[in-house]
N, C-alpha and C positions, 0 to 999 in steps of 0.2 A: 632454180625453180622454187626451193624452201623459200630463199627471198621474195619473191613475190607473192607465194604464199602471204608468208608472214604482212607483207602491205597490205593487200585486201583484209586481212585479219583484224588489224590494226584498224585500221581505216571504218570496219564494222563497230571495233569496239569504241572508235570515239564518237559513232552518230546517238550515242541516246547522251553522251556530255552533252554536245551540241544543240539537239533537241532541247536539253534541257535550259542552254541557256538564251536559247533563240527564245523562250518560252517569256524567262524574266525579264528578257531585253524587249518583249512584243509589251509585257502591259508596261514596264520602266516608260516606253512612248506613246505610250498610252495617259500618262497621268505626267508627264513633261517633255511635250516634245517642245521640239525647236521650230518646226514647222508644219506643216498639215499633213496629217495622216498619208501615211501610203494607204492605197489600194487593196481589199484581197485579189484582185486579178494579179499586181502588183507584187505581192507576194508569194503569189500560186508560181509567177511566174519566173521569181529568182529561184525559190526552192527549189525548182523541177531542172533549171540552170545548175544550181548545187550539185546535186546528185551525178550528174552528165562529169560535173568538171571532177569530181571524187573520185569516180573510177580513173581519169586521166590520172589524176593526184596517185591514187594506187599503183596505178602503173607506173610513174615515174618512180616517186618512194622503191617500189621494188627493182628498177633499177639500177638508181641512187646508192642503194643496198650493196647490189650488186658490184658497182665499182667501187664504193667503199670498203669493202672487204676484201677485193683486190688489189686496191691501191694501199692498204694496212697491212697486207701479208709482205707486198713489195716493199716498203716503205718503214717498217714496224713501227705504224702509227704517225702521227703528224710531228712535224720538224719543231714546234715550238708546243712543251707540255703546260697547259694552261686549265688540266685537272683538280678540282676542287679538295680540297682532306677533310674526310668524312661526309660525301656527299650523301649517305643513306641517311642525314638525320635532316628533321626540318629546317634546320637555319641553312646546313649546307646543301640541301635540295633546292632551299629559293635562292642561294647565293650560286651554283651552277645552273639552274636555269636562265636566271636575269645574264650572267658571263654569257653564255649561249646565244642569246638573244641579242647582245649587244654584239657580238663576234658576226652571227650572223647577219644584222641588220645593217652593220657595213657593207658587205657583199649584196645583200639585197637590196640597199639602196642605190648603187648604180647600175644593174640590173632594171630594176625598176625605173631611173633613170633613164635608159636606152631604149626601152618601149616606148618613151614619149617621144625618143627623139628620132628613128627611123622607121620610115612606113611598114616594112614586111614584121616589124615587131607589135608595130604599133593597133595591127591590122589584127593583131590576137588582142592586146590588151586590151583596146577599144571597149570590149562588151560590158566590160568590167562599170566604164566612165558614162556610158547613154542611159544607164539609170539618173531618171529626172528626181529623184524622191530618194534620194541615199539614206539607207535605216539598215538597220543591223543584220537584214537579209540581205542587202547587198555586197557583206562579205565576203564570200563564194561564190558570187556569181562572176565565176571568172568560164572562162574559153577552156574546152577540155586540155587544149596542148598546152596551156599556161605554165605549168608546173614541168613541161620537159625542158623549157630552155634554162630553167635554172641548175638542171642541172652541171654544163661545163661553167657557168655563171657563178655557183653559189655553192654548191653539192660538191666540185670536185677540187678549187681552188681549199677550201675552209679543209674538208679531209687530208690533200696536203701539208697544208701550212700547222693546223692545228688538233691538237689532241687535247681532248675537251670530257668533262665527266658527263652524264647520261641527263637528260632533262627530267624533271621531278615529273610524279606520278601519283594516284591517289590524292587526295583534297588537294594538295600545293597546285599537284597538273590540273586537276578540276579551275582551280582558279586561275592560272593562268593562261588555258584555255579561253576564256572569254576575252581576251586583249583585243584584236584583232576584228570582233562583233562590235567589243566596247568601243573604239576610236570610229567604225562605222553609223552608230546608233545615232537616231534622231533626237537626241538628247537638248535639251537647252543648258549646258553642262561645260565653262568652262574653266582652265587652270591657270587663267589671268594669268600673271609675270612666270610662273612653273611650265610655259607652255612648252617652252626650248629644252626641258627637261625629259617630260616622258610624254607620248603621244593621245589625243583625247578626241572627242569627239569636235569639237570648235577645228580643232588645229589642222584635222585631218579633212573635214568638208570646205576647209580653203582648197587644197590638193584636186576636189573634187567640181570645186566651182567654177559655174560659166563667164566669171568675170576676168576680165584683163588683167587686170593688177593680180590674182591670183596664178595664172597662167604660168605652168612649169615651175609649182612651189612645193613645199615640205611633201619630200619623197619617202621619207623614212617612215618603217611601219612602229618603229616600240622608237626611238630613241634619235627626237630630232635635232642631238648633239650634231648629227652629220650633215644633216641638212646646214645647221648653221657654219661647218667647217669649210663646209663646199660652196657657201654664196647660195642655199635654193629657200634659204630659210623664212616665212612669212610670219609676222606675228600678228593674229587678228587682231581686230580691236574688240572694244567692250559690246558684246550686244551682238556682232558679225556674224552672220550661217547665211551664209549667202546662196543662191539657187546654183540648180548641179545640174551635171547633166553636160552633153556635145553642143554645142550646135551648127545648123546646116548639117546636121546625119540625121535619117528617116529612125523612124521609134524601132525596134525588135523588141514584138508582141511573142511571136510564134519559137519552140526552143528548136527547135529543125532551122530555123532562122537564124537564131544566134549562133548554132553548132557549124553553122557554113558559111558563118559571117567573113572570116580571114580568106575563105577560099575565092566567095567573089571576089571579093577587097582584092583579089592578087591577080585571078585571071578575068576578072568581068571589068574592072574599073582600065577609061583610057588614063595612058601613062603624063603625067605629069597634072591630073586632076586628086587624085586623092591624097587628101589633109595631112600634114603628120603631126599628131597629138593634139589633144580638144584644141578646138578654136574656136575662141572665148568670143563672146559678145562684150559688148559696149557696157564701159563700169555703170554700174547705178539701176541697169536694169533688172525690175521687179519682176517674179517669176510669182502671179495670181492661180497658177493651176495650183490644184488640191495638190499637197505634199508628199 
């Protein structure tokens, strides 16, 4: 119960970060986007998504928690020590964070991988990809049960395998906080030949584009080393932010709508009709709706 406690707790204390940097990221697309403005409906309506999927997020965290300190007591700690020395000091806080991150982002990119590729996965991650206007609210607009399947996925595999020092906090956390906003944001913003490097705004709304040639690319959230290890890897070209979004799937306006979206998806839809993972339109087509 302390563990869950301690999620919701957490999870309060990182909404005024978040706030804060949905804040800079709102005028950052303001003053260089890549393409036309989102919406405030638009906005009204990943946010209110946010929130819905946080508490999931809490709840899993909490019991993430939970069998990680189960499987630590059993286990005493992961099989392979890959703890940082002196991680209380800044160099070694962002040097055990980035370790973290790229440990992790293995495991979440086939994870992440697998929702493209099977329907009853896909039927949750879906919500995430029918944003026509990807911008840095569409970060967290994931399906509230998003975050339980990472759990045997991501959460209990990485606790096994690896014992890892604590991810940085205070300004370092402040900052790398924003990663995740930052590769979503409608930025005109890209890291030409560095792309294969670390994850950015260009790189990551191919993953999100309605185009063919994009279709089932760079899955990786911080570190698209693995994409290119695995064959998923896309390099844009100069200039590229290509339109986002499903198609052939109806918009989700209403958040009652999105929150029940996998449950149709799984008992309303007949069986061998629904999609598995965006299905891209035709290269070259121009997306003229407002951004």
């Amino acid at each position: 119960m302390n563990d869950l406690i301690q999620a919701f707790e957490g999870t309060a204390a990182f909404l005024p970060v978040y706030v804060a940097w949905l804040a800079i990221f709102f005028a950052a697309e303001r003053l260089f986007p890549a393409t036309g403005h989102k919406s405030m409906r638009g906005w009204s309506f990943n946010l209110a998504t946010t929130v819905l999927y946080l508490a999931g997020s809490a709840l899993a965290s909490g019991l993430g928690a939970l069998i990680g300190t189960a499987l630590g007591q059993r286990l005493g700690g992961g099989l392979i020590d890959l703890r940082i020395p002196r991680a209380d000091t800044v160099p070694g806080a962002v040097a055990a964070t980035l370790l973290f991150l790229f440990v992790y982002d293995f495991f979440y990119y086939w994870w992440h991988r697998s929702q493209h590729k099977h329907p009853s996965l896909w039927a949750i991650h879906k919500l995430h990809h029918l944003d026509e206007a990807v911008n840095a609210s569409t970060d967290l607009r994931h399906h509230w049960l998003e975050d339980l399947g990472r759990l045997p996925t991501i959460v209990i595999p990485m606790t096994i395998l690896f014992r890892l020092s604590p991810q940085a906090d205070g300004v370092v956390g402040f900052l790398f906080a924003s990663w995740t906003l930052f590769i979503h944001a409608n930025l005109r913003l890209s890291l030409g030949r560095w792309s294969w490097v670390v994850d950015g705004p260009q790189l990551h709304r191919i993953h999100h584009s309605r185009l063919r040639e994009h279709f089932d690319r760079n899955f990786a959230a911080f570190f698209p080393i693995w994409d290119v290890l695995f064959g998923t890897y896309f390099h844009p070209r100069r200039g590229e932010f290509p339109p986002t979004g499903v198609a052939d799937e109806p918009a989700v306006s209403r958040v009652l709508d999105g929150a029940l979206l996998p449950f149709r998806t799984w008992f309303g839809a007949p069986r061998g009709i629904e999609p598995v993972g965006p299905q891209p339109i035709a290269s070259g087509l121009q997306d003229d709706r407002p951004g």
